[in-house]
N, C-alpha and C positions, 0 to 999 in steps of 0.2 A: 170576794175581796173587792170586789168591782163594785156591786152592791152598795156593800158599805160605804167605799170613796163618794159614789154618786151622793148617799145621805148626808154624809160630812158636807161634802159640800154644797148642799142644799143649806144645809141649816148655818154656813158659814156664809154664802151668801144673804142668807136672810139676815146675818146679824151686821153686817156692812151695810145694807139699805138703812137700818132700823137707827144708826146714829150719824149718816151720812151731810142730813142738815148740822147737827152742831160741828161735824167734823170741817166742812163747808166755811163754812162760821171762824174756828179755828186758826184754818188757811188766811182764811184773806183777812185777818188780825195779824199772821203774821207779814203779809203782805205788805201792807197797810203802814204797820211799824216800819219794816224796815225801807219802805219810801218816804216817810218822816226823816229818819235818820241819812237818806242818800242828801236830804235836800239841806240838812244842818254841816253837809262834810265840809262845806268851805270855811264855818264860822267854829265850829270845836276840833277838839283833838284827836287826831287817828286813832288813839289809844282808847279815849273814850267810844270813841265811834264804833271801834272792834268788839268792846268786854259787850256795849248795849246791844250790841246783834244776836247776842245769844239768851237775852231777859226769856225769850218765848219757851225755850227749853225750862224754864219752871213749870211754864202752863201745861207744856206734856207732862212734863210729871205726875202734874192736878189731875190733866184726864184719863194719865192712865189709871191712878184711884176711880173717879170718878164714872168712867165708860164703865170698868168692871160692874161698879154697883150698881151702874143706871140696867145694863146688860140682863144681871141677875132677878132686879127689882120687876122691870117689863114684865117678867115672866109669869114673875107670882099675880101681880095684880091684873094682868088680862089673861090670865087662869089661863096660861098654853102650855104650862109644862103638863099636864096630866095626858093633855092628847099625844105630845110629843112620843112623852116615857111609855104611854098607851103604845105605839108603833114599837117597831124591833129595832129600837133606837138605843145601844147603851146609854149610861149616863157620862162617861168619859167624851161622848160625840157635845153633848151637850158643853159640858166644859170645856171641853175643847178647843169648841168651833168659838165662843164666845171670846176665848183667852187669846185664839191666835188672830182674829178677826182683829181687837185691842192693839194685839203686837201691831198689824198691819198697819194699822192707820197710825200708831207712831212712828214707825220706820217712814211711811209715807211723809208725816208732819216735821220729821226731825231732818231727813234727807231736803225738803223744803226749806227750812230754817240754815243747813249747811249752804246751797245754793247763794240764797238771799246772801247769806254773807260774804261769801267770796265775789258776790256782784257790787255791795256795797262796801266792802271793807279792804278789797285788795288791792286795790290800785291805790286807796289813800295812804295805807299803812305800810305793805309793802317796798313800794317804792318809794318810801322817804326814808326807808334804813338800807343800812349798810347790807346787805343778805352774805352771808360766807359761802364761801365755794363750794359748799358739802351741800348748801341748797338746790333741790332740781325739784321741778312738778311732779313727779314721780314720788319722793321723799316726802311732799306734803301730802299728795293723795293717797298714799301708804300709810301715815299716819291718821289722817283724819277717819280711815274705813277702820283702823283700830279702836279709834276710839269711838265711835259708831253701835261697831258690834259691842264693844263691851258696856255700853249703855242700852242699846237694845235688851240682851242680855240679864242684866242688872233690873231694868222694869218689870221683863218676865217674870222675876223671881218677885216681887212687888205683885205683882198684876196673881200671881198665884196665891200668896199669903192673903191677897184681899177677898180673893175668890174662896178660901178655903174658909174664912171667916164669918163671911156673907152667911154661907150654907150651912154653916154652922150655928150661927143665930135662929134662922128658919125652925131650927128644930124644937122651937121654943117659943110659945106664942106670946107670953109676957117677957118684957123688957129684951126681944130679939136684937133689937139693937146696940142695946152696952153690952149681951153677950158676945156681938159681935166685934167689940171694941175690945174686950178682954182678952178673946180667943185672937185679935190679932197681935197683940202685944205678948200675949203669950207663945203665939207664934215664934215672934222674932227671938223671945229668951230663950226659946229653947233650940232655935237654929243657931242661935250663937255658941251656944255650946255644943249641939252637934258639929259643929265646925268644929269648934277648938277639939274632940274624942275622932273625929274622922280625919281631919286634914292631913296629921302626921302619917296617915297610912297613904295616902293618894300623893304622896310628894313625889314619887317615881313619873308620877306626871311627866310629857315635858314642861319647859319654862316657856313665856311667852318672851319674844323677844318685840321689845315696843321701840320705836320711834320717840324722842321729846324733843322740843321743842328748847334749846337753850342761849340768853340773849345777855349778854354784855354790855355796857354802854352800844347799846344802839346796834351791835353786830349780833347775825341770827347765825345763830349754827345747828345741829340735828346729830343727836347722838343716840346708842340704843340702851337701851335698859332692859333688862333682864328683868322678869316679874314673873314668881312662881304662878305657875294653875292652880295648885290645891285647894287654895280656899273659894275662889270662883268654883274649882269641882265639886267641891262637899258642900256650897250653895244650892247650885243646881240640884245637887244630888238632895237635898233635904226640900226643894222646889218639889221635885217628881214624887218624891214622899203626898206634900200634903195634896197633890194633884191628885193622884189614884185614892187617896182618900175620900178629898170631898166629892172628885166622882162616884164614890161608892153610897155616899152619904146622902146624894143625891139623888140617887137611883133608887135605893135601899129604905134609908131609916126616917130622910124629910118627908113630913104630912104635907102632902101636897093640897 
């Protein structure tokens, strides 16, 4: 057991160095942005100043597409997976380490981009509204780590449909690439429907109970909303599906 952790995480290190520079890169774009924006706070609107603090949460989105594929592609073209898979390395380490490496560095980039914002954005906006008494720091850093994880979360599930794709193209030397365009779209139709055939069984779930954010002429208040699991479970749950999959597929049936 030791063994294998030590391997994991050899090879989860190695996948952190391996996109470390654009990650780099990333960072201090969003840096950069949101020092543009601290220095326009006296000439535009708090409002507007708050929505633009968050434009960089597109770009993670891009890379979590993007890292996935750059991840999987490294592989093939400087010929490493054969030596890899050659070691007593499953193919699960492999995907793995590449997927949770991906996570990493968005939770790193997103926690970044939450910072930036509350350095730039809370003093102009906050305190020019009314806040309601139900407001405490607590109430917003409660909320904010909700909505965090469940973005984290939610890319996983992303970050795996892309990965399941990729490997799935591989196995096909002409036009690898729109198969793997097809197999992702088909992915997704068919996880929408395993949701809608599983979810009604997973609803004994508990319910997540969330924090929102509610604002009236100018008065902030913080209410809870109730939001079933089930369909976040039977996400994941069709997540871990194509995971053990294209680890299989990987290991198994791709010509390497």
């Amino acid at each position: 057991m030791k063994r294998a952790a030590l391997r994991f995480a050899k090879l989860f290190r190695k996948e952190l160095e391996s996109q470390k520079v654009l990650v780099f890169f990333i960072a201090a774009a969003v840096v950069v942005w949101d020092v543009f924006l601290w220095t326009k706070s006296a000439r535009w609107q708090p409002e507007l100043i708050l929505t633009l603090t968050f434009l960089p949460i597109m770009l993670i989105v891009f890379w979590s597409f993007l890292a996935t594929v750059l991840r999987l592609r490294q592989e093939w073209e400087g010929n490493h997976l054969h030596l890899i898979l050659g070691l007593p390395v499953r193919g699960w380490y492999v995907t793995g380490s590449k997927a949770f490496a991906t996570l990493v560095e968005i939770a790193a980039l997103t926690i970044l981009v939450a910072v930036c914002t509350a350095i730039v954005s809370r003093t102009e906006f906050f305190l020019q509204l009314n806040v309601g008494a139900a407001y405490s720091a607590a109430d917003l850093a409660h909320m904010v780590l909700q909505v965090l994880i469940a973005f984290w979360l939610s890319l996983s599930i992303v970050i795996t449909l892309v990965q399941f794709a990729c490997i799935s193209g591989r196995m096909y030397e002409r036009f690898s690439g729109l198969i793997s365009v097809w197999v992702l779209v088909l992915s997704v139709w068919v996880g929408v429907r395993f949701g809608a055939l599983f979810e009604p069984a997973l609803r004994w779930l508990p319910d997540f109970k969330l924090k929102s954010v509610r604002m009236i002429n100018d008065y902030v208040s913080f209410e809870t909303v109730m939001v079933s699991s089930a369909p976040l479970a039977s996400a994941l749950l069709w997540a871990l599906i194509l995971f053990v999959a294209g680890s299989w597929l990987l290991e198994r049936q791709v010509e390497i």
